[in-house]
Residue, then its C-alpha position, 0 to 999 in steps of 0.5 A: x493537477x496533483x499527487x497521486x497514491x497507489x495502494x496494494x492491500x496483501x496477505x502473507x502466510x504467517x511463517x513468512x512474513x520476516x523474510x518479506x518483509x525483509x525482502x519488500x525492504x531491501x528491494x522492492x521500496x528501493x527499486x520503486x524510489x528510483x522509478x521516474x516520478x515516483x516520490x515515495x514508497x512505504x511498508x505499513x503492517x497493521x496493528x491488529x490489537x489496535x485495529x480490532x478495538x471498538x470506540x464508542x462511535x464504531x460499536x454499533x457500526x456494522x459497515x466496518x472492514x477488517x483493516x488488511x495485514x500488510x499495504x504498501x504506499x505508493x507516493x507519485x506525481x502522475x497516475x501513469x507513473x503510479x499505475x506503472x510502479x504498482x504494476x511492476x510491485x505486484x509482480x515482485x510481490x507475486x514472487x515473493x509469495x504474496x497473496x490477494x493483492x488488491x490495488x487502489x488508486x487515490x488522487x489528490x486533486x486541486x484548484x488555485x484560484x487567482 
């Protein structure tokens, strides 16, 4: 058994992204925090100056993506309480005018041994 990490991956036309983000904040988290199970949820926007910034090791790299723009965490102890959760923040995203949103579930996993 374990914890369990849902991400949503998105885009926002540039001119909105201050009213989402303020609206992802002062609804969308507080609302996810209250969902049964549900232990955590977050607002990363990514620092693109930083993410575009080659080291010695990723120069000659050619597999790297772009980071994306905005993500949302979220933290559950369950899948189906994070699949539900994350269901329910696309739709709220949906309405608040993001774009492409693309989901990935993460799962941690582990084993006690006696």
């Amino acid at each position: 058994a374990g914890g369990v990490l849902v991400t949503l991956r998105f885009d926002v036309a540039p001119d909105a992204g201050g009213e989402i983000s303020g609206r992802i904040c002062s609804s969308v988290l507080p609302a996810l925090v209250t969902m049964p199970q549900v232990v955590g949820a977050h607002l990363c926007l990514t620092n693109n100056l930083a993410s575009a910034a080659r080291t010695t090791e990723s120069r000659e790299r050619t597999d790297i993506l772009a980071a994306p723009e905005w993500i949302i965490l979220i933290e559950a102890c369950g899948e189906a309480a994070a699949e539900g959760a994350a269901t329910s923040t696309e739709a709220a995203l949906a309405g608040l005018g993001a774009r492409s949103v693309v989901p990935g579930l993460y799962r941690l996993d582990f084993d006690l041994l006696a």
